[in-house]
C-alpha positions in Angstrom: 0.0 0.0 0.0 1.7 3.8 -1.1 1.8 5.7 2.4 4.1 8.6 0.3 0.9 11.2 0.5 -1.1 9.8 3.3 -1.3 11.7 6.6 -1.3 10.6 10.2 -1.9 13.2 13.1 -0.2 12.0 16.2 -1.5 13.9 19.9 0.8 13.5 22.6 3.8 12.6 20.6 6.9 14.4 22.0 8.4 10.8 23.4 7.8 7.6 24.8 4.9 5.6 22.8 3.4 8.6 20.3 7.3 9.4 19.1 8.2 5.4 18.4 4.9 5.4 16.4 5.4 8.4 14.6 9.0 7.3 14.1 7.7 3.8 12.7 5.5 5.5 10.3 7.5 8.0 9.2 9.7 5.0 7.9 7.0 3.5 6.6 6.6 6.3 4.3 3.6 8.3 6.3 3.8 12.1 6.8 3.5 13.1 10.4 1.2 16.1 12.2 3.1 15.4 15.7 1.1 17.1 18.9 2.2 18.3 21.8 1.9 20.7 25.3 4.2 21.0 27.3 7.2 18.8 25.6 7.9 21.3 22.6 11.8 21.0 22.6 11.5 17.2 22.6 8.8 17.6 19.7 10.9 20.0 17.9 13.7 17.7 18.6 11.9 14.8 17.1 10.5 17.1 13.9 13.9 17.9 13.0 15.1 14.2 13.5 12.8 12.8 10.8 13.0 15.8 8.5 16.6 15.3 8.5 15.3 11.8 6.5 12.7 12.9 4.8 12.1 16.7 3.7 9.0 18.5 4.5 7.5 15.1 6.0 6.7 16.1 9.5 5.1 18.9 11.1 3.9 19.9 14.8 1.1 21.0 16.6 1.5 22.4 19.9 -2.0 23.0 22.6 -4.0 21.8 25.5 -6.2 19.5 24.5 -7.5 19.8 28.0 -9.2 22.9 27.0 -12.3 22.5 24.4 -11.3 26.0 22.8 -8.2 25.1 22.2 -9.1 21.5 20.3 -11.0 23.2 17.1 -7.6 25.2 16.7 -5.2 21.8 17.1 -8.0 19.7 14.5 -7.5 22.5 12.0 -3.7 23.3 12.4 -3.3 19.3 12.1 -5.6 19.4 8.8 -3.6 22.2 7.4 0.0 20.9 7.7 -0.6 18.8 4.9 -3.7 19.8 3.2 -5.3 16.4 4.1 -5.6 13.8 6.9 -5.9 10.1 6.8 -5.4 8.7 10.4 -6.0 10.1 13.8 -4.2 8.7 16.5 -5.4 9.6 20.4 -2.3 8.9 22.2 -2.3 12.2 24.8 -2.8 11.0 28.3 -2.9 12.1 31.5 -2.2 9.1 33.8 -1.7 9.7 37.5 -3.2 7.5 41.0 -6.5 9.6 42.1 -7.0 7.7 45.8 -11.2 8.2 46.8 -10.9 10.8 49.4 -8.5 12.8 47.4 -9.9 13.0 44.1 -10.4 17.4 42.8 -12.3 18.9 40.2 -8.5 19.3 38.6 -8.2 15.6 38.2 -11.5 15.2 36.7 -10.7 17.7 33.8 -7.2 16.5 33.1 -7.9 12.8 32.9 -11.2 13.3 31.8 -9.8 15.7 29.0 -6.9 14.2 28.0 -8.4 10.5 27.9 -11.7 11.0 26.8 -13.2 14.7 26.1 -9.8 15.3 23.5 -10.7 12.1 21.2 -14.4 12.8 21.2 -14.2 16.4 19.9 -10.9 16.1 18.1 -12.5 13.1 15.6 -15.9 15.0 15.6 -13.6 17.7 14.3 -12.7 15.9 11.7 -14.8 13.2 10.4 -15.8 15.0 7.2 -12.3 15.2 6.3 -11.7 11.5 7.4 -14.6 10.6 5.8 -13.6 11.6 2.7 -10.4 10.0 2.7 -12.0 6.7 3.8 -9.7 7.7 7.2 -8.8 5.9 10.1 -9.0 6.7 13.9 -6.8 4.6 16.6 -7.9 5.3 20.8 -4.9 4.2 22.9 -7.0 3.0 25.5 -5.5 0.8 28.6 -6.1 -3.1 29.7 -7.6 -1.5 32.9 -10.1 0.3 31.1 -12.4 -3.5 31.6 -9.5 -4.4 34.4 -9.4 -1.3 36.6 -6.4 -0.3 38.9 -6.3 0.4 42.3 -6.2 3.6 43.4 -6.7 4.7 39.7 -10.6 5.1 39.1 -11.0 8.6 37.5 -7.7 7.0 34.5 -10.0 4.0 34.8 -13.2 5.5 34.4 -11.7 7.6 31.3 -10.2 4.8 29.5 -13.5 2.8 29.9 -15.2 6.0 28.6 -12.7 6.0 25.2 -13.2 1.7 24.8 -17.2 2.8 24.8 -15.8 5.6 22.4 -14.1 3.5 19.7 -16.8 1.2 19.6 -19.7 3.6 19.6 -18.0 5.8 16.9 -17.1 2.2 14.9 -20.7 2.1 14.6 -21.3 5.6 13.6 -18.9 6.5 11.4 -19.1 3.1 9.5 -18.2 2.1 6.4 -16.5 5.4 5.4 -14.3 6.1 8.6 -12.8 2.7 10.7 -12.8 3.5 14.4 -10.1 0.7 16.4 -8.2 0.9 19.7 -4.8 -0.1 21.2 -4.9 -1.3 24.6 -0.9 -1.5 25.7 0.2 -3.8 28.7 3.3 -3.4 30.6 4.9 -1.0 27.9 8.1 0.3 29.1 8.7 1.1 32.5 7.0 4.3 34.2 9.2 7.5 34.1 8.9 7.3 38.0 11.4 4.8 39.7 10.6 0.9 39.7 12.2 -0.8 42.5 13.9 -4.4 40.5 11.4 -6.1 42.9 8.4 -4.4 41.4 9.5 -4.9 38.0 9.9 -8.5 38.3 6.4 -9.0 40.3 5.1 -7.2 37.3 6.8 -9.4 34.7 5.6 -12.7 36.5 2.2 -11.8 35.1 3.0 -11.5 31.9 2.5 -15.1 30.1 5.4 -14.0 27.5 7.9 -13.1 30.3 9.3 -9.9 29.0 8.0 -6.4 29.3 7.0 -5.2 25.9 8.6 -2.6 23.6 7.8 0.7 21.9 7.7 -0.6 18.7 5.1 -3.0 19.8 2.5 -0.8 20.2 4.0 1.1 17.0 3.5 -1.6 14.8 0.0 -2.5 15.8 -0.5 1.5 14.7 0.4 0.7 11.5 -1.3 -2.5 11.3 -4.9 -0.8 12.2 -4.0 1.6 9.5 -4.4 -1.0 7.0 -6.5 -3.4 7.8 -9.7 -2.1 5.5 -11.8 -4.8 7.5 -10.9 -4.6 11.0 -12.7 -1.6 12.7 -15.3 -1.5 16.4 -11.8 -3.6 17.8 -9.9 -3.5 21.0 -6.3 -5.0 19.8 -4.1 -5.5 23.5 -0.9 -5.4 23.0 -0.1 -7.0 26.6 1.8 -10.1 26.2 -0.8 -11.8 27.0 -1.6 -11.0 30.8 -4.8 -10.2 30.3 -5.5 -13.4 30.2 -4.9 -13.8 33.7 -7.6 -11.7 34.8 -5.6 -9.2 36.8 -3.5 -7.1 34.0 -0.1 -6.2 34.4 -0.2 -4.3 37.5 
């Protein structure tokens, strides 16, 4: 399949999981809107990187997605990079413990927002534009969206909300726009410190043994891209704890 004029807008892809998929891509041929906040030196970074490769192939986005005013601007900016759009990808995410008792308005918006308000009204956004390019959206949702942490239930509850998304919209948007979602496992240890203890109480529920890899999750990205009868799916890219009935953490 030609990728050379197809367009994928990436949100929250400055590092970790949305820069290895817009990396992939971008070597799979795609041309890249990246997104981000607060990470604009590490997205400017990363725009430089792959235009160093390829010419004119990436561009970026920067803006809260957080705020609802701010979203109409990012959709458009994205749309304009490139003069057309062919895959959304809803990686931005706000992830952060929310113990009952100490749960603020604050935490609502921003995991509400970045999880589940962002997706709705960014692909709402742009569906006619999808639509006419027989587009694509991915949700990076979470295995605890149906397996919920502890100590986690407002992440939990917004995950759940984008799952409900994906395949609501699947529905919708059907047969001119496919709607899928990603839901990673034990993907790369946490920026915050992991004792060797944790990590390996962690790893013992994973059936495959190993924690799994950026370009996992990248290459399922790429795989929902082009799979013209795959849409309304949850693909969990886990190594297989899930099936264990407890996730990875």
């Amino acid at each position: 399949m030609q990728t050379s004029d197809k367009v994928v807008f990436i949100s929250g892809s400055a590092r970790r999981l949305g820069a290895a998929t817009a990396c992939h891509l971008h070597q799979l041929g795609y041309q890249i809107v990246l997104h981000c906040h607060h990470s604009i030196d590490e997205a400017t970074t990363l725009m430089n990187a792959l235009n160093d490769q390829r010419k004119g192939s990436v561009s970026l986005v920067q803006g809260d997605l957080c705020e609802h005013e701010q979203i109409e601007r990012i959709a458009h900016a994205a749309l304009t990079a490139f003069g057309r759009l062919d895959g959304v990808i809803h990686n931005a995410s706000s992830f952060y413990p929310t113990p009952m008792g100490e749960i603020t308005l604050a935490d609502w918006s921003n995991l509400m927002g970045s999880n589940a308000m962002a997706p709705l009204f960014l692909s709402q956004t742009l569906k006619g534009e999808l639509k006419s390019r027989q587009g694509t959206i991915i949700n990076m949702v979470d295995i605890h969206a149906l397996r919920p942490l502890s100590k986690h239930t407002v992440y939990c509850m917004a995950k759940a909300a984008l799952v409900s998304m994906t395949e609501s919209l699947a529905l919708e948007l059907a047969p001119d726009i496919r709607v899928n979602a990603i839901a990673p496992g034990a993907i790369m240890w946490p920026d915050k410190e992991v004792s060797e203890q944790q990590k390996q109480a962690l790893l013992n529920k994973v059936p495959l043994q190993r924690l799994g890899e950026a370009a996992d999750i990248a290459k399922a990205a790429a795989f929902l891209l082009t799979a013209p009868y795959v849409t309304g799916q949850v693909l969990k890219v886990d190594g297989g704890s899930s099936l264990s009935g407890s996730g990875p953490f």
